[in-house]
C-alpha positions as CSV (number, residue, x, y, z in Angstrom):
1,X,0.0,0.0,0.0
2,X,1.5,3.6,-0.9
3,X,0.4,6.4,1.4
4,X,3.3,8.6,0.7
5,X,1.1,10.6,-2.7
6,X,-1.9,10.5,-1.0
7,X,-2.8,13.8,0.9
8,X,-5.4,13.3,3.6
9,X,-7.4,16.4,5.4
10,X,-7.1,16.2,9.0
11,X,-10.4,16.2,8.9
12,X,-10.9,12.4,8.0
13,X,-7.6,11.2,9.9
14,X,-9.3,8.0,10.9
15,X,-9.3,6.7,7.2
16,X,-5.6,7.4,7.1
17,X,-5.4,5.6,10.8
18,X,-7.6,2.8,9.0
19,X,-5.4,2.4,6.1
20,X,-2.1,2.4,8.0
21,X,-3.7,-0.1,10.8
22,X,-4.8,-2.4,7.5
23,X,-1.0,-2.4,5.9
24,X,0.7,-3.0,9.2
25,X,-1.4,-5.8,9.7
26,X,-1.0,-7.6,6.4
27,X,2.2,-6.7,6.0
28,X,3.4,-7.9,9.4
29,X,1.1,-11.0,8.8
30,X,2.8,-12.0,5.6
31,X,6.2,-11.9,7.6
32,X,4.8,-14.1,10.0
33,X,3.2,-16.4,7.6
34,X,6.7,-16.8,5.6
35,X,8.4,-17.8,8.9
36,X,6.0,-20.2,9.4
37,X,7.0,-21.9,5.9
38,X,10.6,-21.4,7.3
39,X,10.2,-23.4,10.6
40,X,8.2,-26.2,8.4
41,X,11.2,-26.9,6.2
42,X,13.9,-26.6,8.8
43,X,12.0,-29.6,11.0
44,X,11.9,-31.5,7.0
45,X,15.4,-31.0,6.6
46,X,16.3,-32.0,10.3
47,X,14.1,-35.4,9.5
48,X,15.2,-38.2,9.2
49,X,13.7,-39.1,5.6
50,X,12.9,-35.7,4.4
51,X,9.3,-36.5,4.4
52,X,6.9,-33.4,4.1
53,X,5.4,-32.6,7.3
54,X,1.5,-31.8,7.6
55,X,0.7,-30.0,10.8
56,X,-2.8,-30.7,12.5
57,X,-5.5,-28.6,12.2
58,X,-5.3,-27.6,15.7
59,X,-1.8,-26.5,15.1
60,X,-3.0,-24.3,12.4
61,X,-5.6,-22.8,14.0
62,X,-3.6,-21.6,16.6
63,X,-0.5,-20.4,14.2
64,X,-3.7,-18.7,12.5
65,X,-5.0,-17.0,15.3
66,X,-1.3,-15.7,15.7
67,X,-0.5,-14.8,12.5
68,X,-3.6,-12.4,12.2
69,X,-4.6,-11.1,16.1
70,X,-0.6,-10.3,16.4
71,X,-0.1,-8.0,14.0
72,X,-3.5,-6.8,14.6
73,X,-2.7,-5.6,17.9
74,X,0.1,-3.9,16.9
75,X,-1.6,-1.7,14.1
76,X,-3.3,-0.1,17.2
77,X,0.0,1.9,18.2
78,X,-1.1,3.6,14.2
79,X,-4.8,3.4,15.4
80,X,-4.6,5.7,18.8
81,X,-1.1,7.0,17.8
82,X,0.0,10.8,17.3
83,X,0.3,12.2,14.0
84,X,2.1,15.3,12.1
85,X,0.3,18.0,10.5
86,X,1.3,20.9,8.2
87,X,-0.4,23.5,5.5
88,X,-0.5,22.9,2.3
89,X,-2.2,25.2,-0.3
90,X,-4.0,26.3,2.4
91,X,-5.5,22.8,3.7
92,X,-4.0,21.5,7.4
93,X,-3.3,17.9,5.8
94,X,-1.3,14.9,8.0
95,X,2.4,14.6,7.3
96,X,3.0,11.4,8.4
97,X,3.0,9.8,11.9
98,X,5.0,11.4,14.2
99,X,8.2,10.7,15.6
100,X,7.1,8.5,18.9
101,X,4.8,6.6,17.0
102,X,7.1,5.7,14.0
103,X,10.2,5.2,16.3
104,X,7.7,2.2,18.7
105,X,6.4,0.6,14.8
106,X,9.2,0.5,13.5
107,X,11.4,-1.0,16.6
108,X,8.6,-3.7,16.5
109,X,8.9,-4.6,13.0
110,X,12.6,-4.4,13.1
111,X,13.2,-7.2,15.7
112,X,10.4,-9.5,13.6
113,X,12.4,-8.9,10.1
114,X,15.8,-9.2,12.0
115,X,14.4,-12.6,13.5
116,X,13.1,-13.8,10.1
117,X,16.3,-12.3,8.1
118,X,18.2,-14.5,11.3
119,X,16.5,-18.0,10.6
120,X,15.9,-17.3,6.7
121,X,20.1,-17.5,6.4
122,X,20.2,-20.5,9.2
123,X,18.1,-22.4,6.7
124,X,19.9,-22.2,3.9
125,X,23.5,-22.8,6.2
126,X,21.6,-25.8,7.3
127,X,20.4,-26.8,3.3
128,X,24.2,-26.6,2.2
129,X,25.1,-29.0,5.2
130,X,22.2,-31.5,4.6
131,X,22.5,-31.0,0.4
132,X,24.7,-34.2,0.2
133,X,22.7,-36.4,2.7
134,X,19.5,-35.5,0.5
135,X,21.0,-36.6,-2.8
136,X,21.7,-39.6,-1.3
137,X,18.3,-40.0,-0.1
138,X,17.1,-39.0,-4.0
139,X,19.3,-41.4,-5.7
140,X,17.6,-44.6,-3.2
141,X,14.9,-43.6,-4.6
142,X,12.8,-43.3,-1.7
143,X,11.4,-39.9,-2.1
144,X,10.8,-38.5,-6.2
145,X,11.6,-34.8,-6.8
146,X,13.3,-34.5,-3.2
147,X,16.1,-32.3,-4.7
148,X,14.0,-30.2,-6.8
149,X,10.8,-29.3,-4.0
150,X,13.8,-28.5,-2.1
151,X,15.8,-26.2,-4.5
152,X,12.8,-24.0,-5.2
153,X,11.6,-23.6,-1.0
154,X,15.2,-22.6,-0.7
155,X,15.3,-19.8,-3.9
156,X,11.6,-19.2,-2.1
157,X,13.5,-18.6,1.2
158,X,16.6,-17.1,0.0
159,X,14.7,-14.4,-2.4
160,X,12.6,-13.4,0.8
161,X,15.3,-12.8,3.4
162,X,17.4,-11.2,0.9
163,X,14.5,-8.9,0.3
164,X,13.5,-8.6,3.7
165,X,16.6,-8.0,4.4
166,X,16.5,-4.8,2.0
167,X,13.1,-3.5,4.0
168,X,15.0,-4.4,7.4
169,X,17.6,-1.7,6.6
170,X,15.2,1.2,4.7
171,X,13.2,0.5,8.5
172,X,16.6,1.1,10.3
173,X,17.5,4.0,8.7
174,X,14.1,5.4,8.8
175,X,14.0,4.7,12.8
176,X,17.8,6.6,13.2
177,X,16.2,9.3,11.5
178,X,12.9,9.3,13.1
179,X,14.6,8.8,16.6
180,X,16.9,11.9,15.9
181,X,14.1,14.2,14.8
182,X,15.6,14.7,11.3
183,X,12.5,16.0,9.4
184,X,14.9,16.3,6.1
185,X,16.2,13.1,6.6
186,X,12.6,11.0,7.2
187,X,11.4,13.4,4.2
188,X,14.2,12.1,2.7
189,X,14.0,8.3,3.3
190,X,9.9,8.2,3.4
191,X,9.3,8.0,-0.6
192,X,11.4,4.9,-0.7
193,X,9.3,3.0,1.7
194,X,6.8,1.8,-1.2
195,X,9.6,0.2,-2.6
196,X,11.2,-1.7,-0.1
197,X,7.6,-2.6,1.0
198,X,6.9,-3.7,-2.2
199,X,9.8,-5.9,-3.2
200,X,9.5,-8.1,0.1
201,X,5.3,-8.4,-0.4
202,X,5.7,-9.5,-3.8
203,X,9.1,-11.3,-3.9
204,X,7.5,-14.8,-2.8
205,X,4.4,-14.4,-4.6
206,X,6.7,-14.0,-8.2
207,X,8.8,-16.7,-6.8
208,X,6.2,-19.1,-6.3
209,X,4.6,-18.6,-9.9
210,X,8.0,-18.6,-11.6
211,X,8.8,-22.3,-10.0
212,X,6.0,-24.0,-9.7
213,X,4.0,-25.4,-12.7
214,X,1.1,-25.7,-10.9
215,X,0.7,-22.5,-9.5
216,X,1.3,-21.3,-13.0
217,X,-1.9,-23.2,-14.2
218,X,-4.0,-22.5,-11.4
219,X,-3.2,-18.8,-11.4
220,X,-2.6,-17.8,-15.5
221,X,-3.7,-20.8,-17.9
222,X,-6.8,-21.2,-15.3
223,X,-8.0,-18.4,-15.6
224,X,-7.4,-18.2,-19.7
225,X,-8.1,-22.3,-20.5
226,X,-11.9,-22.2,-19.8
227,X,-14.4,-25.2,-21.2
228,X,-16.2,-24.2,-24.7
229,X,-19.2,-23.8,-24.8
230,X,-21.2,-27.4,-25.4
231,X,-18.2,-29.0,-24.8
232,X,-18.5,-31.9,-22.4
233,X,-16.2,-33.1,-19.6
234,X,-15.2,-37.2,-19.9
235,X,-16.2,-39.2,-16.9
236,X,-15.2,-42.7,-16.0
237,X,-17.3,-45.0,-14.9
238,X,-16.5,-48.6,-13.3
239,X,-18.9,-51.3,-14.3
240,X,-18.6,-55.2,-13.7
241,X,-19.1,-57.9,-16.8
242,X,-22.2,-59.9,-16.0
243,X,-20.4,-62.6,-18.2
244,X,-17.1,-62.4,-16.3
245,X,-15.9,-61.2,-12.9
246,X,-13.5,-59.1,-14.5
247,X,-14.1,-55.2,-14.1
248,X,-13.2,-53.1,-17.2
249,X,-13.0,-49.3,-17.5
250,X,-15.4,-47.6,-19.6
251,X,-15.1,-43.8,-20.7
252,X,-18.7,-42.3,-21.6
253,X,-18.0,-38.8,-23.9
């Protein structure tokens, strides 16, 4: 979301609240959601047989409930913060948060990208130790594909730290500045945030439907491949021969 060309009165400063409290929340969520995919393939690379893990539905629930009430809490310090104001053509419009308010957000979102950036670079440590022990494991044949599901989660992993990363240190730099009360400085800083923000909301999204066939379907030629018009799906029935017990497959068009 890009606030930065928007002007907002200070007369409707609650849909600027709104809108801040709604990116904080999903973007914060998404981190969280991406460590969650982290954590699952550390445990499948620390297993034994490399097998893919399914968590219980209780699990998710509760990772669920986390992932969204979390990050909704902390969009309140935007929701009951203090904000900047200054005249422009005439019209008192909000300038931004102010300084207290963007120095707490931004500490808080710097420890959960720092701990995600942390664990993202474990992982692929740990892939590069366990890389020789999974071709093994690949070649016995036990497990089809092992090599390759694992080579894309770790591109998938890799492209978001790195990226997060990036964010991590525009969020630094914008804290220092905030945190010294260097207006030219945040002014400064401030129009880049759409960017960094950007590249690490939309890094594993482009990753995902660069790698995996599937996705590609689901999301492009799914949308494009649609059924003509009086065309009719094939089903297959099973039916038993009266004159034999052998059952034969019969395709009806």
């Amino acid at each position: 979301m890009c606030l930065v060309q928007i002007i907002f009165p200070v007369e409707i400063h609650i849909v600027y609240r709104i809108l801040c409290m709604v990116n904080t929340t999903s973007s914060t969520g998404a981190t969280i959601g991406k460590f969650y995919i982290l954590v699952q393939r550390y445990f499948i690379l620390k297993s034994i047989s490399f097998d893919e893990q399914k968590w219980s539905g209780k699990i998710m629930r509760r990772l669920l409930f986390v992932q969204f009430f979390f990050p909704f809490l902390l969009s309140f310090i935007y929701g009951f913060g203090t904000y900047k104001s200054k005249i422009k053509d005439g019209v008192l419009i909000l300038n931004g948060a102010s300084d207290t308010t963007t120095v707490t957000i931004k500490v808080v979102n710097n420890i959960i990208y720092a701990v995600y950036v942390f664990f993202g670079f474990s992982f692929i440590y740990l892939y590069r130790r366990s890389f020789k022990r999974m071709k093994r494991h690949a070649e016995s044949g036990t497990t089809s594909n092992l090599l390759n599901k694992q080579r894309v989660m770790v591109i998938f992993v890799l492209g978001c730290t790195i990226t997060h990363l990036i964010k991590a240190i525009h969020q630094i730099i914008w804290t220092i500045a905030a945190a010294m009360g260097s207006q030219t400085f945040v002014e400064a800083v401030y129009p880049l945030y759409p960017y960094a923000n950007g590249l690490a909301n939309f890094a594993s999204p482009i990753i995902l439907l660069l790698c995996f066939r599937r996705i590609r379907w689901l999301l492009v030629e799914g949308c494009i491949s649609r059924p003509r018009k009086g065309s009719v799906v094939s089903h297959s029935t099973r039916t038993t021969s009266h004159s034999s017990n052998d059952t034969v497959e019969i395709s009806r068009f």
